[in-house]
NUFIMAR-423053 format. One line per field, with one value per atom (N, C-alpha, C, CB): x, y, z; atom name; residue in one letter. Coordinates in steps of 0.1 Angstrom, whole numbers. Each point is the difference from the previous one (the first is absolute). Glycine has a CB too. Layout:
BEGIN
east	(X:...);
north	(Y:...);
up	(Z:...);
atom	(CA:...);
res	(a:...);
//
This chain:
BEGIN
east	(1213:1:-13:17:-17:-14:-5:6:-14:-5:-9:4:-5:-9:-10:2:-13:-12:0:-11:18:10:2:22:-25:2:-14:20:-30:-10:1:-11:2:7:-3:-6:10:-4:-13:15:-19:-15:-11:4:0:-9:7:-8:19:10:-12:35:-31:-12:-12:10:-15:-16:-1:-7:14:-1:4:7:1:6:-5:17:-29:-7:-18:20:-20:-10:3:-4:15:4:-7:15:-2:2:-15:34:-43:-12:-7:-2:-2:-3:5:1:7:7:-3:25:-14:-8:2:9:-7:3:20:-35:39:15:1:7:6:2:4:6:3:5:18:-20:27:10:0:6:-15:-4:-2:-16:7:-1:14:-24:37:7:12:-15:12:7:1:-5:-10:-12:11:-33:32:4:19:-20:27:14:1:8:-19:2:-1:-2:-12:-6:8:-15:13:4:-10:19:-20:-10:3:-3:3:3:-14:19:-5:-12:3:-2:-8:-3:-4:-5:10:-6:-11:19:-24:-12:5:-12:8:6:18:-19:19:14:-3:11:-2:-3:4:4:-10:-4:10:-35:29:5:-1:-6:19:1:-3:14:-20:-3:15:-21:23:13:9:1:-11:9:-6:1:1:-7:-4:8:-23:0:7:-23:25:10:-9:23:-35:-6:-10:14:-24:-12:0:-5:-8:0:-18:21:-18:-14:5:-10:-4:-5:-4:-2:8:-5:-8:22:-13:-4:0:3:-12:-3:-2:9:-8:-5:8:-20:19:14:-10:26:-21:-7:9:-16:16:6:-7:2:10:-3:8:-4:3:5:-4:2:10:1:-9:27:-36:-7:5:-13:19:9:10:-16:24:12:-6:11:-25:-4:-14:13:-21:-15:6:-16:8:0:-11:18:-15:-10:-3:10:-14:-1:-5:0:7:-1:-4:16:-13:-5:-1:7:-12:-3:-1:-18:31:-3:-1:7:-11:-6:7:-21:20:3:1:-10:15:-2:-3:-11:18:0:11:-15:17:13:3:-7:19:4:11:-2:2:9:-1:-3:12:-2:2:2:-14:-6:10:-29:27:6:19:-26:32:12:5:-1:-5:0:2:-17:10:-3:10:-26:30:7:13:-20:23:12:6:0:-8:5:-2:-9:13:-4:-7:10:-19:-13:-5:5:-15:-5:-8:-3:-1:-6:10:-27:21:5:-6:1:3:-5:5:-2:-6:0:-6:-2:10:-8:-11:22:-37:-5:-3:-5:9:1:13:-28:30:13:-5:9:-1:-10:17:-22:14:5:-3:-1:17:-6:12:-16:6:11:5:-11:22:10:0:15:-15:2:4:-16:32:9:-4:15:-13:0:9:-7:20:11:-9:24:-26:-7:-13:10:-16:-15:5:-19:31:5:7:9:0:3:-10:14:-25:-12:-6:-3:1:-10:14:-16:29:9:-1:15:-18:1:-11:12:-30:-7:-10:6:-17:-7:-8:3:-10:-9:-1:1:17:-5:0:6:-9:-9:-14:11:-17:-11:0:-10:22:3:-10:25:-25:-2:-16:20:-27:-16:1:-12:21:0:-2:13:-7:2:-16:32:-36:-18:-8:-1:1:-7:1:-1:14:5:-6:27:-26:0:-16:25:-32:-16:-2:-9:11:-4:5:10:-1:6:-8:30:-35:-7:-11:10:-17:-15:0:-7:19:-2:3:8:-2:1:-11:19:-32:-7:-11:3:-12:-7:-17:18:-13:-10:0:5:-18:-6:10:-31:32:6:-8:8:-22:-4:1:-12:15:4:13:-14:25:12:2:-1:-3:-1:-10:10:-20:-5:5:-19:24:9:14:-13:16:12:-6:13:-24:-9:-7:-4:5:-4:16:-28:36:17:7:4:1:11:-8:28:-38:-5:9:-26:39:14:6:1:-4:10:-8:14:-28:-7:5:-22:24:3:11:-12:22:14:6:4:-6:6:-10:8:-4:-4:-11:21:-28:-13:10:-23:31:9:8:2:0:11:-14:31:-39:-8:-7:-2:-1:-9:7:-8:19:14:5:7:-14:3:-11:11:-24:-10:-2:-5:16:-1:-16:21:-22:-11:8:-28:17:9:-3:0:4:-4:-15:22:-27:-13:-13:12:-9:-6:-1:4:8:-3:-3:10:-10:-8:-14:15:-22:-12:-6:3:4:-1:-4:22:-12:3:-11:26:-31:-11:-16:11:-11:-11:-4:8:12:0:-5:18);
north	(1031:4:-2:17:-28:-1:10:-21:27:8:-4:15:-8:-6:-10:20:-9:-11:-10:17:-17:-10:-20:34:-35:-7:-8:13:-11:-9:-8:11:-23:-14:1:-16:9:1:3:-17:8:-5:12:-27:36:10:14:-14:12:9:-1:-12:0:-2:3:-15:14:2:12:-16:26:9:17:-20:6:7:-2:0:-13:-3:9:-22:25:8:12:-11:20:10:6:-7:-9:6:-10:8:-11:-4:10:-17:25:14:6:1:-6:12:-13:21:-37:-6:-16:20:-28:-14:-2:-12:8:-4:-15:24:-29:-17:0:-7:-1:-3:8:-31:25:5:17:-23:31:12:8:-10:4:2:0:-13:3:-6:15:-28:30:12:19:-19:19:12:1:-10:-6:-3:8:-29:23:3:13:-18:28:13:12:-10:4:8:5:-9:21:4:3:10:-21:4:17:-33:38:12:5:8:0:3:16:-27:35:14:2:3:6:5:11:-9:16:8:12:-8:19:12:-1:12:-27:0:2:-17:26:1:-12:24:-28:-14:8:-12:25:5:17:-23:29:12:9:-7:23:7:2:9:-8:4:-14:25:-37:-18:-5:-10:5:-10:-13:14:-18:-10:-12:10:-16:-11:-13:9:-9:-11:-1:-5:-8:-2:-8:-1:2:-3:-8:27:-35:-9:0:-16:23:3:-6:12:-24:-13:8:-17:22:4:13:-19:28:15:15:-13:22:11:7:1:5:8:10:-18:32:10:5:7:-1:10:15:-21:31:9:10:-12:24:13:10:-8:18:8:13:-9:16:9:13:-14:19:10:-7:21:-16:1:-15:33:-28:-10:-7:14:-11:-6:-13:30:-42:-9:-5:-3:3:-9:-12:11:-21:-12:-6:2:-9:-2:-13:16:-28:-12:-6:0:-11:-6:-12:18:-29:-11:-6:2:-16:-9:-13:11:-21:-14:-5:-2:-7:-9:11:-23:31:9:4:6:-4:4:15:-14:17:17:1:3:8:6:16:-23:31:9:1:5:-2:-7:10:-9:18:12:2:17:-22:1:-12:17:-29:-17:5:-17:14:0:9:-5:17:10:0:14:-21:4:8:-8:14:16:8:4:3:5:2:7:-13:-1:14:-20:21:16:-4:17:-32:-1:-13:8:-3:-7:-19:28:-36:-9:-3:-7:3:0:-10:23:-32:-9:9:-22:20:5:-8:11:-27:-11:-7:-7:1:-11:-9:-3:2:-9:-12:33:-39:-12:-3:-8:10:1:-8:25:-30:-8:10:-21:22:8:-6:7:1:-5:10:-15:17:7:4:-10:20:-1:-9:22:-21:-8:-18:20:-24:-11:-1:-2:10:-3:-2:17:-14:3:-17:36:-38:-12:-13:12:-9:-10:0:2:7:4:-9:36:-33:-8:-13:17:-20:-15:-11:7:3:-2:10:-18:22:9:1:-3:-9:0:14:-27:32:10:15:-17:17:13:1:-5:-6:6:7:-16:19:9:11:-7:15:10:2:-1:-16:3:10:-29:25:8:14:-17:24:16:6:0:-9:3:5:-18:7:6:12:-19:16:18:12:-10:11:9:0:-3:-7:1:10:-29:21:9:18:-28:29:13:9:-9:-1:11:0:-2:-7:5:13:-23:26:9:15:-20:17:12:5:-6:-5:4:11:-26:29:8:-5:9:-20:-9:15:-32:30:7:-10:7:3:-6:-13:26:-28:-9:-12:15:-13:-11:-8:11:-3:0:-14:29:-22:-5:-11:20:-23:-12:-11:15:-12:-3:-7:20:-14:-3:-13:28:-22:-12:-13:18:-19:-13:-5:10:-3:-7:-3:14:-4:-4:10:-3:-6:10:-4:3:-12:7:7:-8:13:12:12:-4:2:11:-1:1:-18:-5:4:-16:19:-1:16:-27:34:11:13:-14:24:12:12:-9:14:3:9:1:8:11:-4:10:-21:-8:-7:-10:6:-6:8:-14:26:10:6:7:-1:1:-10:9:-21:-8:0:-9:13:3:8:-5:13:10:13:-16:14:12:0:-4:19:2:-10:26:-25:-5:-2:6:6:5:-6:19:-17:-7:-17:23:-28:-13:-2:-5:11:-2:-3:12:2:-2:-12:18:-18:-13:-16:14:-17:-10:3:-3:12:-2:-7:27:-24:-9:-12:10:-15:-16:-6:0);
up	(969:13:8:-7:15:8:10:-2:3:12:11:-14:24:9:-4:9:-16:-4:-10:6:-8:-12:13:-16:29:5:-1:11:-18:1:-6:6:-7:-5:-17:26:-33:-18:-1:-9:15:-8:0:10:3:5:-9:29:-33:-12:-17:13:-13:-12:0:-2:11:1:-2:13:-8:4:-19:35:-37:-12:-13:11:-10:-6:0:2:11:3:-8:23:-21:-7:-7:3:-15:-13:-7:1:5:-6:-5:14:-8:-2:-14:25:-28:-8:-14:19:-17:-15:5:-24:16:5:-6:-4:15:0:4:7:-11:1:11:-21:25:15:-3:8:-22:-1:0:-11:13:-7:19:-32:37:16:9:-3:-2:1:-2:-7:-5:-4:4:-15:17:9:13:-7:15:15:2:1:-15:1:-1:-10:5:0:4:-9:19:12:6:2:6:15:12:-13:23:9:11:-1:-3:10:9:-18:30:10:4:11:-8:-1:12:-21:36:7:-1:6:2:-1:-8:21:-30:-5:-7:23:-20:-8:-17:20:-26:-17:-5:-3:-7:-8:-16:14:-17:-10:4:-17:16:3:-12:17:-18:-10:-10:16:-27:-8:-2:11:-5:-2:-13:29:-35:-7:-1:-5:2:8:-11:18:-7:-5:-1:12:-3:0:4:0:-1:0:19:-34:36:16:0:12:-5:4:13:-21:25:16:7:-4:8:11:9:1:12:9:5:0:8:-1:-10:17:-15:-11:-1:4:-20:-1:-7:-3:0:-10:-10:17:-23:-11:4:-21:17:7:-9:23:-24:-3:7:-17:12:12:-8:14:-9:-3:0:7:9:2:9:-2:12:6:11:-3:7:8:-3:15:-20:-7:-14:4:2:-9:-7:10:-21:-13:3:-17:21:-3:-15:24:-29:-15:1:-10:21:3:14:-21:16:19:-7:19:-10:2:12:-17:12:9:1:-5:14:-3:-13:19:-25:-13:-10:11:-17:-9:-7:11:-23:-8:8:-26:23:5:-12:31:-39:-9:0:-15:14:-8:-12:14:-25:-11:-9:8:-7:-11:-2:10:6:0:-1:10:-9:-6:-11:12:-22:-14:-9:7:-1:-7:7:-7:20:6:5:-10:9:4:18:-29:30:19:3:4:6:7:1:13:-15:8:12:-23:24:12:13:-18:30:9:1:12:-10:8:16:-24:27:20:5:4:5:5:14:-10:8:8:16:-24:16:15:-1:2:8:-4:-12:27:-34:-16:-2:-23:17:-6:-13:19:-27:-14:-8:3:-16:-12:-6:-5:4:-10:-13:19:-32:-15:-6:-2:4:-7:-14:14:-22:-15:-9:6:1:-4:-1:14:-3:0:-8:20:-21:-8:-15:16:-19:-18:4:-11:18:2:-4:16:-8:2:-9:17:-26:-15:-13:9:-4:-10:2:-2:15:-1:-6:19:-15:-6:-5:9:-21:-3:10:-20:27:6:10:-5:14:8:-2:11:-27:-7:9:-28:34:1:14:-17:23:11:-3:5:-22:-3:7:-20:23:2:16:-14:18:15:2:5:-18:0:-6:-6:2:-4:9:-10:22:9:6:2:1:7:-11:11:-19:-8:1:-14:9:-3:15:-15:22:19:-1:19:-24:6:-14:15:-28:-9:5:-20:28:6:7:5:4:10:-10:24:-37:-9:-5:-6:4:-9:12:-21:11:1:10:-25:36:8:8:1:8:15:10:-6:13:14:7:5:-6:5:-10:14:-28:-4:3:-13:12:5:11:-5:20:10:0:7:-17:-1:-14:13:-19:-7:9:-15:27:7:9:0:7:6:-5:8:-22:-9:-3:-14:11:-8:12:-22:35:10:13:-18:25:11:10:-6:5:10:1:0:-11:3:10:-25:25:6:15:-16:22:11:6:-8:-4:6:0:-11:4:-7:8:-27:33:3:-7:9:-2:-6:-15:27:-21:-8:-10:19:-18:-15:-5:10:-8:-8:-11:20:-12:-3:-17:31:-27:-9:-12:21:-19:-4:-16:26:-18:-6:-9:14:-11:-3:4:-17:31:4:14:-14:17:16:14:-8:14:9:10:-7:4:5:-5:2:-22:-7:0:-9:14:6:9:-7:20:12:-1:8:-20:-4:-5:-2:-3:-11:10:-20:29:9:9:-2:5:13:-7:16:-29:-10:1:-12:14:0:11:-11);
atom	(N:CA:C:CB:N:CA:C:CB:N:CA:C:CB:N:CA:C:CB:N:CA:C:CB:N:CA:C:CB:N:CA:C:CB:N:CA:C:CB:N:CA:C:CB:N:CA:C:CB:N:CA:C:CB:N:CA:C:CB:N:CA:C:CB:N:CA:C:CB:N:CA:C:CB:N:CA:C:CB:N:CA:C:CB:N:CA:C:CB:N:CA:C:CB:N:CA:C:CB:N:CA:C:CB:N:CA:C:CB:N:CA:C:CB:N:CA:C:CB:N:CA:C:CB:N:CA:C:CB:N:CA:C:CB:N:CA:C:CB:N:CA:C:CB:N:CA:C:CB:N:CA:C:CB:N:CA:C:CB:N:CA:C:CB:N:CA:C:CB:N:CA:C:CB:N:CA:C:CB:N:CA:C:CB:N:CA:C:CB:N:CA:C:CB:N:CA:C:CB:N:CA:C:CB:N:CA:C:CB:N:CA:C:CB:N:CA:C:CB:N:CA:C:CB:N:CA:C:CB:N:CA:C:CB:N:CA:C:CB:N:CA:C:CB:N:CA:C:CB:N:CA:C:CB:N:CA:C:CB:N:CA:C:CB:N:CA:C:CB:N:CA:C:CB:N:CA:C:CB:N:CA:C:CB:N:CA:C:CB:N:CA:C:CB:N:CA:C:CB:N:CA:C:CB:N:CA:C:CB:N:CA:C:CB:N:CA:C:CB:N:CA:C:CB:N:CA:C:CB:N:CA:C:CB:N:CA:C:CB:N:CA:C:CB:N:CA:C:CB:N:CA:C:CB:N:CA:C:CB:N:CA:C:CB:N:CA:C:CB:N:CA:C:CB:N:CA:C:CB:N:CA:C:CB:N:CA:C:CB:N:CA:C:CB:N:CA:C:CB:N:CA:C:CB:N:CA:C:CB:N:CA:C:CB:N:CA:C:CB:N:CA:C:CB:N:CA:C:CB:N:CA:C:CB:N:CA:C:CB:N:CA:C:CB:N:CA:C:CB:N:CA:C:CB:N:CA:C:CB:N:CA:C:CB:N:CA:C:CB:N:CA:C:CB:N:CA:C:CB:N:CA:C:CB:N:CA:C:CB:N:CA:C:CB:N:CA:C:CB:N:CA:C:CB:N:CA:C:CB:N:CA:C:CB:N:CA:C:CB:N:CA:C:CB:N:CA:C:CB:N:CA:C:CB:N:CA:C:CB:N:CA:C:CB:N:CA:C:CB:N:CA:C:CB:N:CA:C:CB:N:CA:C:CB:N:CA:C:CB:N:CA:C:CB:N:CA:C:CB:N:CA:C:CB:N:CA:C:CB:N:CA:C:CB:N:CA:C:CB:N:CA:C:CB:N:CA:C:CB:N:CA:C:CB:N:CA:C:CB:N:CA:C:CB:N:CA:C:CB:N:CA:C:CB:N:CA:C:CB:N:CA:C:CB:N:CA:C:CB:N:CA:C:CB:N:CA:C:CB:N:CA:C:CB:N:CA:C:CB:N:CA:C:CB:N:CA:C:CB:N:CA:C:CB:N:CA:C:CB:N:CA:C:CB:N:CA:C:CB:N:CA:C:CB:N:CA:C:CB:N:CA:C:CB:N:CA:C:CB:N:CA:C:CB:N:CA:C:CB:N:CA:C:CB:N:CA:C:CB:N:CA:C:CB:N:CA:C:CB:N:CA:C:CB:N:CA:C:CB:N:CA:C:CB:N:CA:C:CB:N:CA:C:CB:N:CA:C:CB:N:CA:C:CB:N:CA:C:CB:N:CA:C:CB:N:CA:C:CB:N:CA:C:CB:N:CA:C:CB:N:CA:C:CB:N:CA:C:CB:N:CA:C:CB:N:CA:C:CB:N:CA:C:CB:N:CA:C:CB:N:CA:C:CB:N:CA:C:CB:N:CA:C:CB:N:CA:C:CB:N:CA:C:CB:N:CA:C:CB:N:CA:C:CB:N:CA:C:CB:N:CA:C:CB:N:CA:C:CB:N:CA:C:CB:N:CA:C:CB:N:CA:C:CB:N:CA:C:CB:N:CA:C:CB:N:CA:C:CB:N:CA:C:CB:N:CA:C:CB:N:CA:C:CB:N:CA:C:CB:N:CA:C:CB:N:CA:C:CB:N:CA:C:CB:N:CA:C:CB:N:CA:C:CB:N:CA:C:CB:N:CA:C:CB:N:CA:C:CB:N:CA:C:CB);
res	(x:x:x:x:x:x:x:x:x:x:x:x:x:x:x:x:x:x:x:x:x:x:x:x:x:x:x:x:x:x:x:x:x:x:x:x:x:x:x:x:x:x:x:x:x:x:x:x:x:x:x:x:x:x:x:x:x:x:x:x:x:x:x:x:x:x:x:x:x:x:x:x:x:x:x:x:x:x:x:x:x:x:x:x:x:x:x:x:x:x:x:x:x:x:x:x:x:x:x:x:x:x:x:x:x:x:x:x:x:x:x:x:x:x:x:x:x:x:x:x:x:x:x:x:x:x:x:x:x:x:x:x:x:x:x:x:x:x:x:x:x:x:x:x:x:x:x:x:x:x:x:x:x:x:x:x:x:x:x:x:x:x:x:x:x:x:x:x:x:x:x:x:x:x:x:x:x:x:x:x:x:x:x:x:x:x:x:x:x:x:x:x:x:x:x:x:x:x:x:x:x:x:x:x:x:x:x:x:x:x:x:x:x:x:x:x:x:x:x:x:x:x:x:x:x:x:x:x:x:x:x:x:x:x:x:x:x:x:x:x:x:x:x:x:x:x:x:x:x:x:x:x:x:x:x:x:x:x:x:x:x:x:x:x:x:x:x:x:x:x:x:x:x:x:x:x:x:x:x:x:x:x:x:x:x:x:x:x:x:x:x:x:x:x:x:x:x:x:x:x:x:x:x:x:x:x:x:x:x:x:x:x:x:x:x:x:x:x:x:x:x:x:x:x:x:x:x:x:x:x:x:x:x:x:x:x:x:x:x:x:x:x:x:x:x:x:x:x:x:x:x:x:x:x:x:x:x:x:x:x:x:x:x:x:x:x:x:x:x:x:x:x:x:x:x:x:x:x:x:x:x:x:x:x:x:x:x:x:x:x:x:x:x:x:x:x:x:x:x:x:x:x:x:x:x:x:x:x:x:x:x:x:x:x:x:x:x:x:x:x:x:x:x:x:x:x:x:x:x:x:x:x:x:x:x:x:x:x:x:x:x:x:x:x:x:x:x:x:x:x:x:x:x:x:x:x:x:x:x:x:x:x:x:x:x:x:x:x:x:x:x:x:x:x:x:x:x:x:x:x:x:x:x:x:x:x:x:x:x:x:x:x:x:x:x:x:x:x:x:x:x:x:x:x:x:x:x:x:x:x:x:x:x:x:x:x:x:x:x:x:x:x:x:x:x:x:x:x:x:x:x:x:x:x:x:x:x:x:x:x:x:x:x:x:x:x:x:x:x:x:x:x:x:x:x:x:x:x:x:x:x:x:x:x:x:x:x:x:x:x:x:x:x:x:x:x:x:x:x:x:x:x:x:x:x:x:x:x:x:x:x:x:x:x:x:x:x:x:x:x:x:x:x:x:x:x:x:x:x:x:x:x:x:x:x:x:x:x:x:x:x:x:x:x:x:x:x:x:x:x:x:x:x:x:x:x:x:x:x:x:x:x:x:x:x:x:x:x:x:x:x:x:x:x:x:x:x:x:x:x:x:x:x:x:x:x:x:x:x:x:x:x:x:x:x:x:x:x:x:x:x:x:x:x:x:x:x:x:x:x:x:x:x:x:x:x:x:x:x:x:x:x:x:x:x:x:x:x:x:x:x:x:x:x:x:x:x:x:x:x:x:x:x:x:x:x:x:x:x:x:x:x:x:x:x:x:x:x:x:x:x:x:x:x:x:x:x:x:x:x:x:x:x:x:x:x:x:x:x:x:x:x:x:x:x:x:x:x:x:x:x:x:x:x:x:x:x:x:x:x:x:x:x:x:x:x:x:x);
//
């Protein structure tokens, strides 16, 4: 099924899907070829849910264009932010991926975003056709390494400098209050923090 962004010419299809999945290992042309038959380019208005709490996620997502977060609900109205993305970034929910099971957290597009869809059904397809796309698994690394920094036992100014050396877009893009949350510190204590810089 072709979609919108699906109308650009091959060559700029390839490049583009070669850019990707470089990142992740080296693939042949029949292998890029295969990636291309499987994708879904989808598109997300602002605050539209990407993945709702109690869904499971079904799939993996690379984040062409705008920011999305991950989110839980704290009380009835206070939210957690558990992540912040950016442009050119993997998005999963890592725990309900892997186990299948129902999200306890939200995903939300926070801008209009443009993103590659990779079903689970498709990634087992792609891995049967060749081993090579086991090394999808390098993608869930990162996420995970990032979200155990913010567990460990760092100072808040590490944190937020830490965030400023790996993705200082998201500082750009994302609100002082989800960032802060994100940090896990309050808000206040980031303010402090930011007038330093």
């Amino acid at each position: 099924m072709k979609t919108l962004t699906e109308n650009n010419s091959e060559a700029s299809q390839t490049l583009s899907d070669l850019e990707l999945l470089g990142g992740i290992g080296h693939f042949c042309e029949n292998e890029l070829e295969m990636f291309k038959s499987y994708k879904q380019i989808r598109l997300f208005k602002r605050n539209e849910q990407i993945l709702s709490m109690g869904e499971v996620c079904g799939s993996i997502y690379f984040l062409k264009k705008g920011a999305i977060f991950q989110y839980k609900f704290k009380n009835d109205i206070e939210k957690i932010y558990v992540n912040l993305h950016v442009g050119n970034e993997w998005v999963v929910n890592y725990k309900s991926f892997i186990s299948q099971r129902p999200s306890d957290d939200c995903i939300e597009a926070f801008t209009d975003c443009e993103v590659i869809e990779i079903p689970i059904y498709a990634l087992h397809k792609l891995i049967e056709n060749s081993q090579k796309f086991l090394q999808f698994a390098r993608i869930l690394s990162p996420i995970t390494d990032r979200l155990d920094f913010f567990d460990q036992d760092h100072t808040p100014a590490e944190k937020y400098d830490f965030l400023i050396h790996h993705n200082p877009k998201i500082i750009q893009t994302f609100p002082l209050k989800a960032i802060a949350s994100y940090l896990k510190m309050t808000p206040e204590t980031l303010s402090r923090i930011r007038s330093k810089y």
